[in-house]
DSSP file (Angstrom, degrees, kcal/mol; ACC not computed):
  #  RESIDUE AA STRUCTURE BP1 BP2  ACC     N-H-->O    O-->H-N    N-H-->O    O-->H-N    TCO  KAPPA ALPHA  PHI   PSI    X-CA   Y-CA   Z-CA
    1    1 A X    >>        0   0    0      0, 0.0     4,-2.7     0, 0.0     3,-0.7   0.000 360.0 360.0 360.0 -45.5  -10.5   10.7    2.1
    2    2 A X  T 34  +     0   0    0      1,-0.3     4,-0.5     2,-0.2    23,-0.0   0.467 360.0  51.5 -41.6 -12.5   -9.0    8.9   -0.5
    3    3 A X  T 3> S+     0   0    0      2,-0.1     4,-1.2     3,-0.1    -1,-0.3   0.720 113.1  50.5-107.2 -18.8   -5.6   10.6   -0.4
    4    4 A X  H <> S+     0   0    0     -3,-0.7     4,-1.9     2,-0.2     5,-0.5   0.796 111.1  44.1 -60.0 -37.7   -5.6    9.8    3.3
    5    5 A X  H  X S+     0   0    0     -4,-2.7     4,-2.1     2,-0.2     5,-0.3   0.929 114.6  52.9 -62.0 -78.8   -6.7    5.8    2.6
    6    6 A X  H  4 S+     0   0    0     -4,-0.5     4,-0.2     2,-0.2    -2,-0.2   0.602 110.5  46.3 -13.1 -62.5   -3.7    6.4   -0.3
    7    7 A X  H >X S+     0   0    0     -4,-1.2     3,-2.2     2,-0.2     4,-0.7   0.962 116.5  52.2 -55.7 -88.7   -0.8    7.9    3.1
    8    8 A X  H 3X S+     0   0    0     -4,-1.9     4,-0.9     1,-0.3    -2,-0.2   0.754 112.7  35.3 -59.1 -41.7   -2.0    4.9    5.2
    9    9 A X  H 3X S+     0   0    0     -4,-2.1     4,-0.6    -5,-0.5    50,-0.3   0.730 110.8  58.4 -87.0  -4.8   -1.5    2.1    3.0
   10   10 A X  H X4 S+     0   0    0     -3,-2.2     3,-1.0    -5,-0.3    -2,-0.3   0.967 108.8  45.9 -98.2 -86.9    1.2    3.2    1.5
   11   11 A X  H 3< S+     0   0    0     -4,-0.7    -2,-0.2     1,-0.3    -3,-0.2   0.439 107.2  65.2 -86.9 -12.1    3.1    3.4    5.2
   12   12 A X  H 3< S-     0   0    0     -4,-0.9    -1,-0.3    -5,-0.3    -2,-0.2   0.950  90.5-150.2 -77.9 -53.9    1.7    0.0    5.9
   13   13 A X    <<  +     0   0    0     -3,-1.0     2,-0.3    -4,-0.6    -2,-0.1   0.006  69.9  39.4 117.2 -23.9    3.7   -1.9    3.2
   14   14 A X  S    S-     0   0    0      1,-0.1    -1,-0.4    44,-0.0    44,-0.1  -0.830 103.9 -47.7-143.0 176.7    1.0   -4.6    2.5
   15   15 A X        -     0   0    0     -2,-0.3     2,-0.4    -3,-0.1    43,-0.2  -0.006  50.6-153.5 -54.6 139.5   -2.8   -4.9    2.3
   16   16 A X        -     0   0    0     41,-0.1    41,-1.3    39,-0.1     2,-1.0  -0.964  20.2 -98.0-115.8 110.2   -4.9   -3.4    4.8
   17   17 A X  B >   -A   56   0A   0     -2,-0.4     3,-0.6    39,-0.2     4,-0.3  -0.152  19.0-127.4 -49.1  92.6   -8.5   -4.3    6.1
   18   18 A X  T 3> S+     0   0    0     37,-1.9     4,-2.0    -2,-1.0     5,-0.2   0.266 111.3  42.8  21.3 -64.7  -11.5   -2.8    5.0
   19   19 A X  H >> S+     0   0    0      1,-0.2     4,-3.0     2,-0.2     3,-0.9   0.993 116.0  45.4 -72.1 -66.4  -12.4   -2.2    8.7
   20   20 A X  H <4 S+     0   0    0     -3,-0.6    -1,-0.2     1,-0.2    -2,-0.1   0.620 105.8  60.8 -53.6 -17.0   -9.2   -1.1    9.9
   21   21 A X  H >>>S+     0   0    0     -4,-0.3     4,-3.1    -5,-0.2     3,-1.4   0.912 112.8  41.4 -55.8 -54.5   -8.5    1.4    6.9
   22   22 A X  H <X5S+     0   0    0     -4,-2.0     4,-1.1    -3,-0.9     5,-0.3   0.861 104.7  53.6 -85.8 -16.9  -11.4    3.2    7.9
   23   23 A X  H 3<5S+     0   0    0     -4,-3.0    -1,-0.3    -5,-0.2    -3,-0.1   0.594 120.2  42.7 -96.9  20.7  -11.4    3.4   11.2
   24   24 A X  H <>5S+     0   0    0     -3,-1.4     4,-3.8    -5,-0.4     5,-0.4   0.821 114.5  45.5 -74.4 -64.5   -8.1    4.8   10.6
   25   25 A X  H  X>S+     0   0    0     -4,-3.1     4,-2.9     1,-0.2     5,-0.8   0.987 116.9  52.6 -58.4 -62.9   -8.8    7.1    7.4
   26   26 A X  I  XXS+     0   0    0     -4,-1.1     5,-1.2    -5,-0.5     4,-0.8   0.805 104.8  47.0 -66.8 -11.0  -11.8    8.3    9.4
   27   27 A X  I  45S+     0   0    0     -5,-0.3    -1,-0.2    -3,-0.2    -2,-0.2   0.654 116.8  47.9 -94.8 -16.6  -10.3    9.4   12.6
   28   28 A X  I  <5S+     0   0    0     -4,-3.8    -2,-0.2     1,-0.1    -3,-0.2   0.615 117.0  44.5 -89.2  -2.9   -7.5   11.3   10.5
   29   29 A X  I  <5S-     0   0    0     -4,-2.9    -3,-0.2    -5,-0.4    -2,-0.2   0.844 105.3-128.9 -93.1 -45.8  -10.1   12.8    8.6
   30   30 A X  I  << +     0   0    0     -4,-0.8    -3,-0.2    -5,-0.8     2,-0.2   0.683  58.3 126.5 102.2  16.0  -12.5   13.7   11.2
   31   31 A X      < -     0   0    0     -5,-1.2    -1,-0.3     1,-0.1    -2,-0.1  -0.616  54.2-108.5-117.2-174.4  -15.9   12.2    9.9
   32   32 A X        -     0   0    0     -2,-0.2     3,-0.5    -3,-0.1    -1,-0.1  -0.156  32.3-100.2 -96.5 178.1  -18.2   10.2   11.1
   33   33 A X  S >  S+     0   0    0      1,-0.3     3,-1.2     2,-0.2     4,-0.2   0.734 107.4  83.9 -90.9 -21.0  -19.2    6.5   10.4
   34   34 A X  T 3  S+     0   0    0      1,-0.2    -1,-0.3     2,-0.1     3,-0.2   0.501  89.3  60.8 -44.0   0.9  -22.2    8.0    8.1
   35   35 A X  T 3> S+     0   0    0     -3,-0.5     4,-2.6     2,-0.1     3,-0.3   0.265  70.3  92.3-126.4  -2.2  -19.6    8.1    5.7
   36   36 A X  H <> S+     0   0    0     -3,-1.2     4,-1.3     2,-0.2    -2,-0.1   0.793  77.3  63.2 -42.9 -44.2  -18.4    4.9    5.2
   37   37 A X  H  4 S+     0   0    0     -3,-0.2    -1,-0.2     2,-0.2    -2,-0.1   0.566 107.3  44.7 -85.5  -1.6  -20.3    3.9    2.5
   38   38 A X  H >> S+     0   0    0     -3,-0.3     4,-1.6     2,-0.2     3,-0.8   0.773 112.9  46.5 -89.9 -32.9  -18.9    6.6    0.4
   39   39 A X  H 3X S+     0   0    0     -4,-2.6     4,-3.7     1,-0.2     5,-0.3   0.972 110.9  55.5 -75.3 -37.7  -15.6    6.3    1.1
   40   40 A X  H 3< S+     0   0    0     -4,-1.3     4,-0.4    -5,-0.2    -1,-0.2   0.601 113.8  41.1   7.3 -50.7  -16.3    2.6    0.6
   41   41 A X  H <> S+     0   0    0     -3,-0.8     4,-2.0     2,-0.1    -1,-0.2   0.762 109.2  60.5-105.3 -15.3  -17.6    3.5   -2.9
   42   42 A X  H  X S+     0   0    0     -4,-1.6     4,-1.1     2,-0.2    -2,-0.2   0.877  99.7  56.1 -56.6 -64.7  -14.8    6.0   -3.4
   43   43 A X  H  < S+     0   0    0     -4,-3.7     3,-0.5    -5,-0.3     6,-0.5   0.991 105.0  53.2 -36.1 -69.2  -12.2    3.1   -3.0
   44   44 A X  H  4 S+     0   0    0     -4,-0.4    -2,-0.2    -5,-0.3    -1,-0.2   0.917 112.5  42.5 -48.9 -48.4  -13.8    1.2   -5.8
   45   45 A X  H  < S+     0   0    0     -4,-2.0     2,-1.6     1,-0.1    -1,-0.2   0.816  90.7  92.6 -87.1  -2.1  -13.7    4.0   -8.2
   46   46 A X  S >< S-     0   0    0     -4,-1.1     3,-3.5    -3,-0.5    -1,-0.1  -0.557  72.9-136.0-103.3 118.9  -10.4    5.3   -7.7
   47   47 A X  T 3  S+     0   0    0     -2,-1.6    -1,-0.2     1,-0.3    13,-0.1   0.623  93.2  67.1 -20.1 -36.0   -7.6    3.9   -9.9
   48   48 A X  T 3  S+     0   0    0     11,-0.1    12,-2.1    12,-0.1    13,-0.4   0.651  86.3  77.7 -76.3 -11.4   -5.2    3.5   -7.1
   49   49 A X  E <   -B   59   0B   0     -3,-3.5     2,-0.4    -6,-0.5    10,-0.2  -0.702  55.6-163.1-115.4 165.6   -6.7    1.0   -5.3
   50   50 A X  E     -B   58   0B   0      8,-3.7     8,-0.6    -2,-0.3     2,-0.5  -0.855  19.2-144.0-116.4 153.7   -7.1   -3.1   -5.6
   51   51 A X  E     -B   57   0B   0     -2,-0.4     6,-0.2     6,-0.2     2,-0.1  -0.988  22.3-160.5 -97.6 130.3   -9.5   -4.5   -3.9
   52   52 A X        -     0   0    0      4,-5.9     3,-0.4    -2,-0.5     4,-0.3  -0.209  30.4 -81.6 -96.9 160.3   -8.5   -8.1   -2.5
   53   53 A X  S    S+     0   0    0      1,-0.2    -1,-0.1     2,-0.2     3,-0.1  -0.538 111.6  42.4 -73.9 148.4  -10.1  -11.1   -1.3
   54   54 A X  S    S-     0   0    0     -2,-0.2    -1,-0.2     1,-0.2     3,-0.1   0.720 130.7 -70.4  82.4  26.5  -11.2  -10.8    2.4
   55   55 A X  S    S+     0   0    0     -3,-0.4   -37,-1.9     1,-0.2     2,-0.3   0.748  97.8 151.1  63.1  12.6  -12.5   -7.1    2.4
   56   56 A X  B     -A   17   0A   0     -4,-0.3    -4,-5.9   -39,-0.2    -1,-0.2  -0.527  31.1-164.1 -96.8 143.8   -8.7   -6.2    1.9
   57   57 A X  E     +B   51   0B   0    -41,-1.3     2,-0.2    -2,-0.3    -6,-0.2  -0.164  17.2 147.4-100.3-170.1   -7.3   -3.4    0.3
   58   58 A X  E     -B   50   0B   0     -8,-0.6    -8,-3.7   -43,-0.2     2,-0.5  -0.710  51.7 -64.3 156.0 167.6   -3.7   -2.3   -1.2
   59   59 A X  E >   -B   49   0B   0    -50,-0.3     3,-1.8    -2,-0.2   -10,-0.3  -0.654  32.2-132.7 -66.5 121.3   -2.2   -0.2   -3.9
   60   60 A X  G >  S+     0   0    0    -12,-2.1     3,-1.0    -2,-0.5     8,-0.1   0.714 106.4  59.6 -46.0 -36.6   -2.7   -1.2   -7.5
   61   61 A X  G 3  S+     0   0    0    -13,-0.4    -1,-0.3     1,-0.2     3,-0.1   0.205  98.4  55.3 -94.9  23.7    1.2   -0.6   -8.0
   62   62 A X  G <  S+     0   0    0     -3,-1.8     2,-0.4     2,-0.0    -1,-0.2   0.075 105.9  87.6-106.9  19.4    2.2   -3.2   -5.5
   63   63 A X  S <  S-     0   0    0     -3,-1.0     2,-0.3    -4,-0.1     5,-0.0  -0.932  77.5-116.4-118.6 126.8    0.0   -5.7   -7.5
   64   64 A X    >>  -     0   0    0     -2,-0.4     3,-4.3     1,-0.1     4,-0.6  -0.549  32.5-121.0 -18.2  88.9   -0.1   -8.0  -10.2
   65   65 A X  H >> S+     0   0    0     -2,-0.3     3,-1.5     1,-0.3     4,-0.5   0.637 116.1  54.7 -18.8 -71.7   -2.4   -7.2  -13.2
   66   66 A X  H >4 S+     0   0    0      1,-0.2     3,-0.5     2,-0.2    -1,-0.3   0.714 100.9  52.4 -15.8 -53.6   -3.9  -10.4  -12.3
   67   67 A X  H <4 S+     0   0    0     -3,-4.3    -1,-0.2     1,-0.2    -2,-0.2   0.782 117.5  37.3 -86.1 -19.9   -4.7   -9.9   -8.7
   68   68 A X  H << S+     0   0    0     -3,-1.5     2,-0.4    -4,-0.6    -1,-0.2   0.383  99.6  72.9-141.0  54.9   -6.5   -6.7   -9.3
   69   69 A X  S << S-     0   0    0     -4,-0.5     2,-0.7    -3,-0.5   -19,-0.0  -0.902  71.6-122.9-126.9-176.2   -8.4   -6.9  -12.3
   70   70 A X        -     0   0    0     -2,-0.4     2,-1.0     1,-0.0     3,-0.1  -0.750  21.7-123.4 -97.6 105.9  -11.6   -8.8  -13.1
   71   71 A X    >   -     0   0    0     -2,-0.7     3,-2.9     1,-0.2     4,-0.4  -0.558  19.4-155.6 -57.5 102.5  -11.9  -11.3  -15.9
   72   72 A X  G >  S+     0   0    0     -2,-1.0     3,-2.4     1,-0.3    -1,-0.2   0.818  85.0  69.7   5.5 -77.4  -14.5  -10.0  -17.8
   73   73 A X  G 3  S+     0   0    0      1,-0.2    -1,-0.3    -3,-0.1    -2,-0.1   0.564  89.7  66.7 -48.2 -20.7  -15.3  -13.2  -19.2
   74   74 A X  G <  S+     0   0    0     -3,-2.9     2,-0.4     2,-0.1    -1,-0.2   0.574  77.8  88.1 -67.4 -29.9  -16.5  -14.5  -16.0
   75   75 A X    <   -     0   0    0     -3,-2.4     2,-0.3    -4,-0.4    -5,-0.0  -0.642  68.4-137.9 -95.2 142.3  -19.2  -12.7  -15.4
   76   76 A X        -     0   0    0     -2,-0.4     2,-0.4     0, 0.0    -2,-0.1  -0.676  17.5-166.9-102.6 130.3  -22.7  -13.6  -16.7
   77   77 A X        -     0   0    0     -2,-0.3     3,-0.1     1,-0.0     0, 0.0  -0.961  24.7-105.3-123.8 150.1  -24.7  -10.9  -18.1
   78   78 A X        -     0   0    0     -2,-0.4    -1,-0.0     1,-0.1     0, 0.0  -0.119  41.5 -76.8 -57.7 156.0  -28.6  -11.3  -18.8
   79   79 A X        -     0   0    0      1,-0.1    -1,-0.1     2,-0.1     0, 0.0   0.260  12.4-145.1 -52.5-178.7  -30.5  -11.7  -21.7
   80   80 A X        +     0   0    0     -3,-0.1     2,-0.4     2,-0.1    -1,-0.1   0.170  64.4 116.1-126.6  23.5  -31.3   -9.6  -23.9
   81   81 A X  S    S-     0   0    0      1,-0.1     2,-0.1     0, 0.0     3,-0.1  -0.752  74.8 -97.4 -79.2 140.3  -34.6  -11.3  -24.6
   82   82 A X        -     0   0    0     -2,-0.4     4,-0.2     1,-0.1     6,-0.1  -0.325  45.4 -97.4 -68.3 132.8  -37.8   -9.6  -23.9
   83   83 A X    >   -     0   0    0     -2,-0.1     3,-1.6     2,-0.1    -1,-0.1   0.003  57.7 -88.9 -34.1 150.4  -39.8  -10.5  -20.2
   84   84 A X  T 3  S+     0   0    0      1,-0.3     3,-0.1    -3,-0.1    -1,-0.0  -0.241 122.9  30.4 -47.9 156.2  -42.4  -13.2  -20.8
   85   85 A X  T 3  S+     0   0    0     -3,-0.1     2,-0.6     1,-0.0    -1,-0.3   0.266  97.3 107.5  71.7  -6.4  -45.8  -11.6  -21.8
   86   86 A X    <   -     0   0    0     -3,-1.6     2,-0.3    -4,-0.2    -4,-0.0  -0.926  55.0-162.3-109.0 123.1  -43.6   -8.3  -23.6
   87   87 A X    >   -     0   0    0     -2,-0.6     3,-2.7    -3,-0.1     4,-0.4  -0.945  27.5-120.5 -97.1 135.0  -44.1   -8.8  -27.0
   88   88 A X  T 3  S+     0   0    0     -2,-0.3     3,-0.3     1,-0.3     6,-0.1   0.607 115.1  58.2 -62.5  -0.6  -41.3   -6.6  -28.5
   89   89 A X  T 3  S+     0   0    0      1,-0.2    -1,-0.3     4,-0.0     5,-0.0   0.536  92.9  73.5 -91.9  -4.8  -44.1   -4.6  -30.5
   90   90 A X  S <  S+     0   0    0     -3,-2.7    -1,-0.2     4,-0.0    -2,-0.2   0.719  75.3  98.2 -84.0 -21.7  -45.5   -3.9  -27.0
   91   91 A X  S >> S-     0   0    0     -4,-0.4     3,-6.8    -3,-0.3     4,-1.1  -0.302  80.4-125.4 -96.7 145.0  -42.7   -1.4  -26.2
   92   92 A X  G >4 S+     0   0    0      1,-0.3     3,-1.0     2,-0.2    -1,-0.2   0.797 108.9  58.1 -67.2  -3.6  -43.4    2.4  -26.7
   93   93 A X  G 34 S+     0   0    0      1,-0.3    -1,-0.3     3,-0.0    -2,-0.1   0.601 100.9  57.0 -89.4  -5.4  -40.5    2.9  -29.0
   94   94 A X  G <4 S+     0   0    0     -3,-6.8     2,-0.8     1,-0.1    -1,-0.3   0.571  87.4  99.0 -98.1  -4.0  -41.9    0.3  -31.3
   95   95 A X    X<  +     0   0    0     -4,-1.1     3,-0.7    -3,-1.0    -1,-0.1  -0.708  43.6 174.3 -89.5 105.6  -45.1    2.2  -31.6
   96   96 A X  G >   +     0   0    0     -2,-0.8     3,-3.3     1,-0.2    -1,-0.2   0.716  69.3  78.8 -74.7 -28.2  -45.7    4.6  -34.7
   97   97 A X  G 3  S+     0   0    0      1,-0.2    -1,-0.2     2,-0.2    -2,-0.0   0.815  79.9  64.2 -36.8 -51.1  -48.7    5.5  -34.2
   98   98 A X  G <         0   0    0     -3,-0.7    -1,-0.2     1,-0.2    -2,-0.1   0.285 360.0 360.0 -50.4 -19.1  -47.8    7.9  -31.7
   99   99 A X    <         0   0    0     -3,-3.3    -1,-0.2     0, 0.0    -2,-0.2   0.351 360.0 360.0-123.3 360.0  -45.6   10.5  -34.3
């Protein structure tokens, strides 16, 4: 489905909408709307595509590094401290007993 998404954005010239990609992709394709959320996750993994603000889509080589990759830096990752009440000795890999 993805080399179909690829044909169709490509013949558009600019960024396409989520909705209207697919109910394109999926009536040249033949599937059903059960499949949406795979092609949907399919988009995301495949190198050719940007995803844009506004559920919008487009080619990664009509694009700006900028506009479709993610600063890193932006994103907040959790601690790496243990839940309240988990004392780190609590955890089975810390227990010797056991070998």
């Amino acid at each position: 489905m993805t080399d179909i998404a690829y044909d169709v954005i490509s013949k558009k010239k600019r960024a396409v909408q989520f909705s209207k990609l697919w109910e394109e992709v999926s009536r040249l394709y033949g599937v059903s709307n059960d499949k949406v959320a795979q092609f949907y996750s399919d988009l995301t993994f495949d190198s050719r595509f940007a995803s844009l603000k506004d559920n919008k889509w487009d080619l990664v080589e009509r694009r700006k590094f900028a506009e479709s990759h993610i600063d890193l830096s932006e994103i907040e990752l959790g601690d790496d401290e243990p839940e309240e009440g988990m004392e780190e000795q609590d955890s089975p890999m810390n227990n010797s007993d056991e070998y």
